[in-house]
C-alpha positions in Angstrom: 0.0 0.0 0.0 1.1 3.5 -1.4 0.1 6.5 0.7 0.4 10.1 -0.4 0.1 13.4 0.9 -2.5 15.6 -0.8 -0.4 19.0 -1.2 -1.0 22.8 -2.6 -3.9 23.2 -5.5 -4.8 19.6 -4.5 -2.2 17.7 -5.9 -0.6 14.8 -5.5 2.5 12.7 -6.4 2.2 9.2 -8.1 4.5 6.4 -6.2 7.1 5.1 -8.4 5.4 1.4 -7.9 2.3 2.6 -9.2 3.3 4.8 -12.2 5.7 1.6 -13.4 2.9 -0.9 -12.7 0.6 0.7 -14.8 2.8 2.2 -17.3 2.3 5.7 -16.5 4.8 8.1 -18.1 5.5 11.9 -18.0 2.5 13.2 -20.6 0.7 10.7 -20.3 -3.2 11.5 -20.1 -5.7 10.1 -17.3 -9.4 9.8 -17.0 -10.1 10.5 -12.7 -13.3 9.5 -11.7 -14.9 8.2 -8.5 -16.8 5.0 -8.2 -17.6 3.2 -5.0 -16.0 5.6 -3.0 -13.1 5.5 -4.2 -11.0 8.1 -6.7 -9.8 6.1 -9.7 -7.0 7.0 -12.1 -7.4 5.4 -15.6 -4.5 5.8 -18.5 -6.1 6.9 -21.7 -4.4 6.2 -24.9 -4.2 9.1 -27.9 -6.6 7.9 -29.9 -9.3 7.7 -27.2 -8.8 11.2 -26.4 -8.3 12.2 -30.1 -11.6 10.2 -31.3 -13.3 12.8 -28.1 -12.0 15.8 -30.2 -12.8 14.6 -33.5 -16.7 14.6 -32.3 -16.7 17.5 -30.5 -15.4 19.3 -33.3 -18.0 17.4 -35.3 -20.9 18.6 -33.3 -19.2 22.2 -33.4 -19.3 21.6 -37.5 -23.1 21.2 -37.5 -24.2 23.0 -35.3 -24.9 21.6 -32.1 -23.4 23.9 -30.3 -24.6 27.2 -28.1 -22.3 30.1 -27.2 -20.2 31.8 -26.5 -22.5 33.7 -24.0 -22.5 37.3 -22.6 -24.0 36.8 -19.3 -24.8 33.6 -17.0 -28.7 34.6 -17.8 -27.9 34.3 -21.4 -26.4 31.0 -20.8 -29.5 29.6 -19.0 -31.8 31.3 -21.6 -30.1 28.8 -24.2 -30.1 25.7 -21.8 -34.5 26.3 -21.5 -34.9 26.6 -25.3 -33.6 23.0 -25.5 
């Protein structure tokens, strides 16, 4: 077992263990989310992160997207014509 300190702006360092275990390299990307209480680090590769792009710049190409917005009023304005 690994423990590690959380430190300024709520970061924290990966043990040396871990990050070779799991393959974890300097510029590497990872998906944090938290299931079952716990906080769960998941290595993503390129491609999953660049097919993510690809169909946000997709939606952005036809359309389905709203903004940029002058005022947090206009923002919920275009969330209620939805």
């Amino acid at each position: 077992m690994s423990l590690v300190k959380v430190k300024n702006k709520f970061q924290v360092t990966i043990p040396n263990d871990i990050r070779r275990q799991a393959h974890i390299k300097e510029g590497d990307i990872l998906e944090v989310i938290f299931k079952d209480k716990a906080i769960v680090f998941k290595p993503k590769v390129a491609s999953d992160v660049e097919a993510s792009i690809a169909e946000g710049l997709k939606d952005y190409e036809e359309g389905r997207v709203f903004g940029p917005f002058e005022s947090v009023e206009e923002f919920k304005a275009a969330l209620h014509k939805r």
